[in-house]
N, C-alpha and C positions, 0 to 999 in steps of 0.2 A: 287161207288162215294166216296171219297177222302170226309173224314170229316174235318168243319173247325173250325177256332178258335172264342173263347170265352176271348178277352182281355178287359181289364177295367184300365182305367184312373182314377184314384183316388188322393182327397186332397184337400184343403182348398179352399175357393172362393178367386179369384184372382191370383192360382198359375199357370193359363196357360191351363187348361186341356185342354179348345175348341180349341187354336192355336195348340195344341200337336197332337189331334184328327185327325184334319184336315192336316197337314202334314204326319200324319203317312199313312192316308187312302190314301194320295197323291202319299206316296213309293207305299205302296201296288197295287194301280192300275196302277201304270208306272210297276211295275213288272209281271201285266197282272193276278195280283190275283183278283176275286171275293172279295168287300168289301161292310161294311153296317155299319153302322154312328148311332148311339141309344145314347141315355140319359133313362136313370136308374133310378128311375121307371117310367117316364113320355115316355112311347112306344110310336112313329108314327104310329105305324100303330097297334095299342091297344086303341079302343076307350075308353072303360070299364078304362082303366090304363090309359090317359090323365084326364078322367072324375072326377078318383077320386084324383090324385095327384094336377089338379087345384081345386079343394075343397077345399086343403087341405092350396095352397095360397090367397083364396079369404078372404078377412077382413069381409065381412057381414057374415062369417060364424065359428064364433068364438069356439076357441075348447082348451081340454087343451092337456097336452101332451102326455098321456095315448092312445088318442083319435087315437091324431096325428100319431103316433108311428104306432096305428092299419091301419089307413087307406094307409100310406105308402107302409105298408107294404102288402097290399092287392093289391094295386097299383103293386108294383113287385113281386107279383104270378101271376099276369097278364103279364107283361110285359118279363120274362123272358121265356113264351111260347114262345111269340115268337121269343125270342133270341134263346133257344134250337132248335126250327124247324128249323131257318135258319141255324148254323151250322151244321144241319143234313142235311143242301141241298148243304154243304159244303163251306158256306160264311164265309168270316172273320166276327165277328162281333166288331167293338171299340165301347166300352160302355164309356160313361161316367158316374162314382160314381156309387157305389153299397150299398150294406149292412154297409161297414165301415161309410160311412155318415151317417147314421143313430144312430150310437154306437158314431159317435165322434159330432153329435151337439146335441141329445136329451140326450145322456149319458153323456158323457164327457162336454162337452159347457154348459149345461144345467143343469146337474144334478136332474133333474125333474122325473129321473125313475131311483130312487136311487138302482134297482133292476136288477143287472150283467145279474145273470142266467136267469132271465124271461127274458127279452129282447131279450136275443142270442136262448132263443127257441122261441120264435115269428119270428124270423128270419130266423131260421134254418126251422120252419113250411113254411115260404112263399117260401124260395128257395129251398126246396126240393129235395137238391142234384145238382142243374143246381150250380155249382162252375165256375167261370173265369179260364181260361189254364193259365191265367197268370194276374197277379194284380200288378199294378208297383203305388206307393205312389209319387206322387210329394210332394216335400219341397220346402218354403222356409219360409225367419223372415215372422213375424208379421207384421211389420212397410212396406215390401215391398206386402203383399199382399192388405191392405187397401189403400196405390198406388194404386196399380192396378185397384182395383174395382173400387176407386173413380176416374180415368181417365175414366172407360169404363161409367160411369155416369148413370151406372142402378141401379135400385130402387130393386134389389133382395134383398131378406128377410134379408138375414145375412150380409149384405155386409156393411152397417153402424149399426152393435153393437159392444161395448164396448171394448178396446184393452185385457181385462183380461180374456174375452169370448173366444176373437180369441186365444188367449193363450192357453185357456184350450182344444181349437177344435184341434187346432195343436199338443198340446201334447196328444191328445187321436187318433189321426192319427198313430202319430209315435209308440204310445207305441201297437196300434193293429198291424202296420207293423211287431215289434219287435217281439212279441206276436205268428203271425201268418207266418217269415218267407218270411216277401215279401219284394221285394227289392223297396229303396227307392232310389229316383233321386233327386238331391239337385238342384232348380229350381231357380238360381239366374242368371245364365249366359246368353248368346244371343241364341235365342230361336235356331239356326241352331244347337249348342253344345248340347243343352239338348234331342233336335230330335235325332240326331247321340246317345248318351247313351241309349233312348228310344228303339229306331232300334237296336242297338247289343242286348236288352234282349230280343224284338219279334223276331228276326232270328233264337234266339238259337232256341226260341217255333218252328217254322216254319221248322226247321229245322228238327226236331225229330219228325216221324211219328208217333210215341206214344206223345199224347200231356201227359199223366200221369207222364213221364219218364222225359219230357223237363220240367214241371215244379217242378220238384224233383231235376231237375239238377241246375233250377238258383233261387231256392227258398231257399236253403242254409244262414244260419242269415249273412245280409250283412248291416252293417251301413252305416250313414252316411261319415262318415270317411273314410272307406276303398274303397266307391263308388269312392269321390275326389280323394283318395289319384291314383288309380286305371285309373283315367280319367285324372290326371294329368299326368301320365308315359305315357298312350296312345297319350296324344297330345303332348309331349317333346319328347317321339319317333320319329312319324310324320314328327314334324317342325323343331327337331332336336335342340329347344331353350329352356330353362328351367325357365317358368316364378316361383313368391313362389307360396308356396302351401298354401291353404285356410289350416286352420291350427289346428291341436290339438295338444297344447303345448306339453303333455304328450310325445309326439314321438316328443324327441329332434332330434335324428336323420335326421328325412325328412326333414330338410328344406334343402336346395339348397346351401349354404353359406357352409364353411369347415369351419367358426372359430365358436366353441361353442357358444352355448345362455343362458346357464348359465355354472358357472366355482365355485369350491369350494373354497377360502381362508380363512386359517386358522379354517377350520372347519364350515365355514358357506357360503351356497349358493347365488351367486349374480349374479344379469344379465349383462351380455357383451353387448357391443352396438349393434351386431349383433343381441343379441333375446331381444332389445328395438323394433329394426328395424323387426323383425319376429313378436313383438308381436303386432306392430303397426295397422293392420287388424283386431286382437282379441280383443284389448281394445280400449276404446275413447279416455284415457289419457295416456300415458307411465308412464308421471314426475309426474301427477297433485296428488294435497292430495284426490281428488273421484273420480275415473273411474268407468266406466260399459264396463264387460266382453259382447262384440257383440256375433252373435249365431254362428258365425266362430268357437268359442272354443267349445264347446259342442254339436251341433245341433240336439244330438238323446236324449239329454238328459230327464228320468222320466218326466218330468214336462216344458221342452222345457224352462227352467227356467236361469233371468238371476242375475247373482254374480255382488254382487257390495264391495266396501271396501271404506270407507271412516276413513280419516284422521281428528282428531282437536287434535293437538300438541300430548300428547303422548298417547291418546284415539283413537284405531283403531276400526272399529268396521264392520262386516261383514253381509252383507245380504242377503239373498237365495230367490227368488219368492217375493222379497220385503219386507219379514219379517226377521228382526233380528236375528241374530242369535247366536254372542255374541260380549261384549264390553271390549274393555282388561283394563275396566278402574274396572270392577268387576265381571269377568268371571271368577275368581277362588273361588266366594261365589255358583258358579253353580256347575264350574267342580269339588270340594271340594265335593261337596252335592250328587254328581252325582256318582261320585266314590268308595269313601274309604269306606261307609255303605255295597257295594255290594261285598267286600273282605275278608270279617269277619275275620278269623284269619288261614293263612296260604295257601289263594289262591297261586295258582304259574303260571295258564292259562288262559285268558281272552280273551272272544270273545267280539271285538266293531262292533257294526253295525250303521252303518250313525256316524254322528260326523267327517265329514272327514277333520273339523280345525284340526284333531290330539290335541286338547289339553286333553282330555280324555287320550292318550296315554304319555303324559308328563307325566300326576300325576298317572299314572300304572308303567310306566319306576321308579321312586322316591320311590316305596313301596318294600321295600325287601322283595325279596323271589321269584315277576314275574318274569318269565323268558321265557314264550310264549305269544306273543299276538295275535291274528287272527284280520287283520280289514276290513272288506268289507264294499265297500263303493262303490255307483252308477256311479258317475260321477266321471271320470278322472283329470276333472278341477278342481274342488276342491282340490283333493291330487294333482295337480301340484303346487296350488296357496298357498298351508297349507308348500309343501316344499318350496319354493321360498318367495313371499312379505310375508307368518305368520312366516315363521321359527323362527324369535326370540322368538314371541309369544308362540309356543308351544317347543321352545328349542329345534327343529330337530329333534321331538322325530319319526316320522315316516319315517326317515332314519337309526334309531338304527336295526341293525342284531336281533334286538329280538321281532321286530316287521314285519309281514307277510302282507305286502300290497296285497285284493283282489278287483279288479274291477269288481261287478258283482250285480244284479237284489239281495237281499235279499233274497226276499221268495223264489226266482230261487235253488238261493243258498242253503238254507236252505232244499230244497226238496233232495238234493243228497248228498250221503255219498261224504265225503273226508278227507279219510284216513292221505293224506301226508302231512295235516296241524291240523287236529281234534283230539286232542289226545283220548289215546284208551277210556280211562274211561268219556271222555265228557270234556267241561270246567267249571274249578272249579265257573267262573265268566261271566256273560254276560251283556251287556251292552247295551240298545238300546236306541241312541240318534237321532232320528229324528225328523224334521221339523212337525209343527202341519196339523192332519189330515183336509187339506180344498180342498182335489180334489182328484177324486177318484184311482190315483196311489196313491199316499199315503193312501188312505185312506186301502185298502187291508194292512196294513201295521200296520195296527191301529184293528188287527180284531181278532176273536176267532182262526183263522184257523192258519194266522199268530203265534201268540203264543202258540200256540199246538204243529207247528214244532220249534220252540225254544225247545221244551223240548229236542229233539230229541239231541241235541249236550251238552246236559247240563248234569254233574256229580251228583251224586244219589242224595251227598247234596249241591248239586250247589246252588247259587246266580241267578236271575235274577233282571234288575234294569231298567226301562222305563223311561223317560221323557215324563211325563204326561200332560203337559201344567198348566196354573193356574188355582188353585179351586176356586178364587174370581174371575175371570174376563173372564174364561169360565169354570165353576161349572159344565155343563151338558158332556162336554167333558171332562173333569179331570176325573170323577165318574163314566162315562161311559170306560175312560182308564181301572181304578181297575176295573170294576166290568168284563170286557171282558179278563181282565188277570188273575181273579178268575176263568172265566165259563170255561178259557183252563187246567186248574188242579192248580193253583198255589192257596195256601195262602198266603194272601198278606199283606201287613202294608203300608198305606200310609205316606208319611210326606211332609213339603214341609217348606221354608226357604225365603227369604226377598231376592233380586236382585233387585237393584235397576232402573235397565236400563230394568228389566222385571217385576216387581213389585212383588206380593205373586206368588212363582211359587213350582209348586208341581212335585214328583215323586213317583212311584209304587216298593217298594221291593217285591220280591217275592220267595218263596220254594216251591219244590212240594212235597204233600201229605195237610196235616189239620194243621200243625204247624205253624203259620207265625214266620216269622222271626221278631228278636228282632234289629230295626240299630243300630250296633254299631261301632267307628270308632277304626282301629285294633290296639290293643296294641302297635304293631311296625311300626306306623303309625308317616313319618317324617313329622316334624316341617310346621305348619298348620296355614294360614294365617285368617281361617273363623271358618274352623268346628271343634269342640270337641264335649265331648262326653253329655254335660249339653245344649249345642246347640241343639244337635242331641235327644237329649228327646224331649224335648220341642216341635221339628217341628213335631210332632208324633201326638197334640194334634190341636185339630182342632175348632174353636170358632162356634158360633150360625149360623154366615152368611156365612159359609162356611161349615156347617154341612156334615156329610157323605151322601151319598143318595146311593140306591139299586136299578141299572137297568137294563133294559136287555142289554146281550153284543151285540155288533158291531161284522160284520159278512160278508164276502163275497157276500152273499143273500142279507144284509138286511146292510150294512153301515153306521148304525145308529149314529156314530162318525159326520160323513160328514152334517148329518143337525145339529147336535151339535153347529159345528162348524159355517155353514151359519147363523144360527140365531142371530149370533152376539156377540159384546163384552157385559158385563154389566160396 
């Protein structure tokens, strides 16, 4: 007997799964396959596994997350017997939602089980090696999945909570997609188009009598991006008409249009009517002084997060996940503070991580003597948007030949050598300017492990230099910054400096071995619109209500950054 498949529909409530189900299983028996219809972990034909997953929705029996977490998941070591028996009687089986729901609303939505690794061995205990032949992530925005729900007019658990929840469930989707190598279907289109992308991934499975082999063949890391871009050639083949392409600026190329979308004069990048008109799907506004970047531009992005820029006359100011992130009315009292301390005297190679305004790379381009810069940075939209609407801001420094644009995961990055950009002895400078730790991508990012392999690319007597957040306005996360870039080998010096658009904001120098380093701003250091060197003592010194504190680091295990964070401003 002919073994069968093990497929799961996966993704947020509202993105379609039961209309996808039910079409799929529809091909399936027009094509005279054996099929079978489950929801994950609620089995029909599991009483044990209905028993305890409605327990787990009844109100009169109130539980916390921990609880939650177990009983699910007992629910499907139940439920996936009988999934395994039936493909060993050789049925197709379409699951709906697996394990990933579990990891993206009690972990990621939720943050209630601030606990990575325990989690995935609870889970890895209940499923027991029964793995899906194939896991396909439905996408799509935020704003179109509470649509949906709220048409379908059921009262299911997550279907009316908070648009910053549904944020973080979607970005803990995508990021275990990326994570885990499964392909993701971008679920905006008419349910016929999304059927058809669906059907070309179960054919390949279906196709390959080793299902081990088929999904090694289409589990290969495939974006969001490359999925459209992908599905766009296949239907302009087809119909032989060329509508635009759902868009990532980044790839000026794809659009459909021959006349550029942006064009250089005299040294500075501007948009052609045509990437007005391209970008008119990405953004809300083209002309207006505040647009928001739609999820057209980014859609796989860490944190499914949306870019905003707002204009008041000649104050631009940029925002990431809805937090700030700088004001060009006094982003060089940050990037001054953020900079020139971690260059001491005679850097020439600097690794930036996040910061992808590029104005970190202005004020390293300005310093004589740099002459490599490494910048890796997550999102492509940001370095399209830092080249294009910031360029004046940061002076096009992230088009200078001496600056190495990388698009890539951090810690990803940070795990594998790379020679053709790491120079031999390490960099002399590192920089990490990221967005405050309040969701668990970032939050891995904010961790011991995290800065352990920073050392790995850093010179014997390298610089490292953090963006720590505020020690007044969040004390627990500032303190827990230093003390988690101590516990990875560094001696460290904190200081922190007056922005006014950010209030007391602080940062982490750091050396490895026992010696911390002294800030100092480098001799050869050009003409300085904030910081000197009587500045730079000063921020060293820290008053009563912002005292130092000693605590345990932050940790892939244990995230201890991320309740920092939740607990609020003071």
């Amino acid at each position: 007997m002919n073994r069968g498949r093990y497929i799961v529909l996966e993704g947020p409530e509202g993105v379609g799964k039961t209309t996808q189900i039910q079409e799929l299983a529809r091909r399936l028996q027009a094509a005279g396959l054996p099929v079978r219809t489950l929801r994950e972990p609620d089995s029909q034909s599991d009483l044990t596994a209905r028993a305890l997953r409605q327990l787990t929705q009844d109100p009169r029996y109130p539980m916390n997350t921990n609880t939650e977490v177990l009983l699910y998941n007992a629910a499907r070591s139940q439920s996936l017997q009988v999934i395994k028996k039936s493909v060993e009687q050789g049925v197709i089986c379409i699951v709906d939602r697996n394990y990933l729901t579990t990891l993206a609303i009690q972990y990621y939505g939720r943050g209630d089980v601030p606990d990575y690794e325990t989690i995935n061995k609870i889970i890895a205990f209940a499923v027991n090696g029964v793995e899906p032949d194939l896991c396909i992530v439905l996408d799509a925005p935020v704003q179109v999945l509470k649509e949906r729900a709220h048409s379908r007019g059921q009262g299911e658990r997550f279907d009316n909570l908070d648009e910053a929840f549904l944020e973080r469930v979607r970005a803990g989707y995508l990021w275990e997609a990326k994570q885990r190598n499964l392909p993701v279907v971008f679920a905006t289109e008419d349910a016929e188009a999304v059927a058809n992308n669906i059907w070309t991934l179960v054919a390949e499975t279906l196709a390959n009598r080793d299902a081990s082999k088929a999904l090694a063949a289409i589990s290969e890391p495939v974006s969001v991006g490359q999925i459209i871009h992908e599905k766009k050639q296949a239907t302009e083949k087809a119909s032989g008409t060329g509508d635009k392409e759902d868009m990532v600026v980044a790839n000026a190329s794809a659009a459909n249009s021959d006349e550029p979308l942006v064009e250089k004069v005299d040294g500075l990048f501007r948009i052609t009517p045509a990437g007005k008109n391209y970008l008119s799907d990405a953004v809300t506004s083209v002309d207006g002084n505040v647009y928001a970047f739609t999820d057209k531009l980014s859609p796989i992005t860490i944190a499914a997060a949306m870019a905003r820029l707002s204009r008041r006359g000649d104050d631009m100011r940029l925002y990431l996940d809805g937090g700030l992130q700088f004001s060009t009315r006094d982003e060089y009292r940050y990037t001054e503070s953020l900079v020139y301390p971690v260059l001491g005297d005679g850097a020439r190679s600097v690794l930036v991580i996040g910061g992808g305004d590029g104005l970190a790379d202005r004020e390293l381009l300005r310093q004589p003597g740099i002459d490599k810069i490494v910048h890796v940075e997550l999102d492509p939209a940001v370095i399209t948007l830092a080249r294009t609407t910031m360029h004046q801001a940061n002076a096009g420094a992230l088009d200078s030949p001496r600056v190495d644009v990388v698009i890539a995961d951090a810690m990803a990055w940070l795990r594998e050598p790379h020679p053709d950009v790491v120079p031999a002895g390490g960099f002399d400078a590192v920089i990490v300017d990221l967005p405050d730790a309040d969701n668990p991508i970032l939050g891995r990012l904010y961790s011991q492990e995290f800065y352990t392999l920073v050392t790995r690319t850093l010179a014997p007597n390298g610089l490292v230099v953090v963006q720590s957040g505020s020690p007044y306005s969040t004390p627990a996360a500032f303190w827990r910054t230093v003390s988690t870039i101590q516990a990875a080998g560094f001696a460290v010096t904190p200081y922190h400096v007056d922005v006014p658009t950010f209030g007391d904001w602080g940062f982490t120098l750091g050396r490895r071995g026992d010696i911390a380093p002294i800030p100092t701003v480098p001799k050869d250091a050009p003409p300085l619109r904030f910081l000197n060197q009587p500045v730079l003592n000063a921020a060293t010194v820290f008053a009563g209500d912002v005292a130092p504190q000693r605590l345990p680091p932050s940790t892939l295990e244990n995230p201890r950054i991320m309740n920092d964070m939740r607990s609020g401003y003071r």
